[in-house]
N, C-alpha and C positions, 0 to 999 in steps of 0.2 A: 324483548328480552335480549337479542342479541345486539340491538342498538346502546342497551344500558352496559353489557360486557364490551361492547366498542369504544364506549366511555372510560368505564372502570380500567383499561389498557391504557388508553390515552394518559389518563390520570398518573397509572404507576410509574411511564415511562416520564414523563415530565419530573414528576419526586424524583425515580434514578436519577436521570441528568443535571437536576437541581444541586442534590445532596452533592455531587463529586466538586462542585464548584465553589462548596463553602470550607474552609481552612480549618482544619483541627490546631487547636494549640498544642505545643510541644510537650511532651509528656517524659517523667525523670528518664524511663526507660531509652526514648531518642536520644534525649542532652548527653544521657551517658555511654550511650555507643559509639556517639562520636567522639566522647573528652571524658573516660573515666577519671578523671581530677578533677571534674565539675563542681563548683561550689555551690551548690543549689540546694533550695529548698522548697518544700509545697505549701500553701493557702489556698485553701475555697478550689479545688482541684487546678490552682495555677503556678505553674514551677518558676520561681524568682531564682534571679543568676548576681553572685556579688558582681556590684558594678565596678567598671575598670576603673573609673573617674570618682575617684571617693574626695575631691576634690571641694566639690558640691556642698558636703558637710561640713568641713574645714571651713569655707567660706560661708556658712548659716542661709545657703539655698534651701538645702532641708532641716527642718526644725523637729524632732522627734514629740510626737502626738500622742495620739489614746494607745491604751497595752491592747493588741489585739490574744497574745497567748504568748506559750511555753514551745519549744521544742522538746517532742517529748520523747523521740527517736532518733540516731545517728545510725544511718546506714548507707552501704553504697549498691545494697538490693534491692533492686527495680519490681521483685513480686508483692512487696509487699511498701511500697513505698506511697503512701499517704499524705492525709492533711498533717502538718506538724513533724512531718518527719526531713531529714538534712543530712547531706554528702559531706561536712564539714562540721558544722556547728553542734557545740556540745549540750547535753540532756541539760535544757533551764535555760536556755538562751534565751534572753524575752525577747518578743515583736511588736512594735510597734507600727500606728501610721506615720506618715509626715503632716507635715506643716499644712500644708495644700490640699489634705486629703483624696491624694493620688493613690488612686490603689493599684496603683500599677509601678510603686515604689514605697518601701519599707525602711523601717532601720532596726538593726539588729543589734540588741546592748549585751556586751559579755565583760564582764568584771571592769563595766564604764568606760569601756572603749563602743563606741557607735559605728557600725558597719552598714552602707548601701546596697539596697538587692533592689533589684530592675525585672520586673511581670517581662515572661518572652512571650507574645501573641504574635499571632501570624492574621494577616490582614491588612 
């Protein structure tokens, strides 16, 4: 008994040490304490930041793909800030994949103008 409680220890203390070394991605609430002007939005609980370099599309790097959805919130409240919700972008904005099926970059169509957003992971 007290051999398997020696283990069961062992165990938890490996998970603690384990967990603290894996990266949380960035969350609206971080991006915006540190840049309440953040242009950001959320997908599939990952916060996309407009890219500086909108260059990319100009030159047919990114190709605008399948309609992932709508924005269907504009806010710059971090308690309630979800999937489909944006610091910037107005109610109806579609999303889109790219070309390459990089989901770790979008384009954003608003009255046929094409905007770049860049997934922030940490890793």
């Amino acid at each position: 008994m007290q051999k398997n409680l020696v283990y069961s220890f062992l165990f938890l203390l490996v998970l603690t040490g384990c967990s603290s070394v894996i990266p949380d991605n960035p969350t609206a609430k971080t991006i915006l304490k540190e840049d309440a002007q953040a242009d950001i939005l959320q997908i599939d609980q990952l916060i996309y930041i407009k890219a500086a370099d909108q260059e990319s599309l100009i030159k047919n790097i990114f190709i605008k793909g399948d309609k992932i959805g709508e924005i269907k919130k504009t806010t710059t409240s971090t308690l309630f800030f979800k999937d489909f919700c944006a610091t910037k972008l107005p109610v109806g904005s579609e999303i889109f994949t790219t070309n390459d099926q990089d989901t770790y970059t979008i384009i954003v169509e608003i009255d046929g103008k094409q905007i770049l957003y860049k997934a922030l992971v940490e890793g």
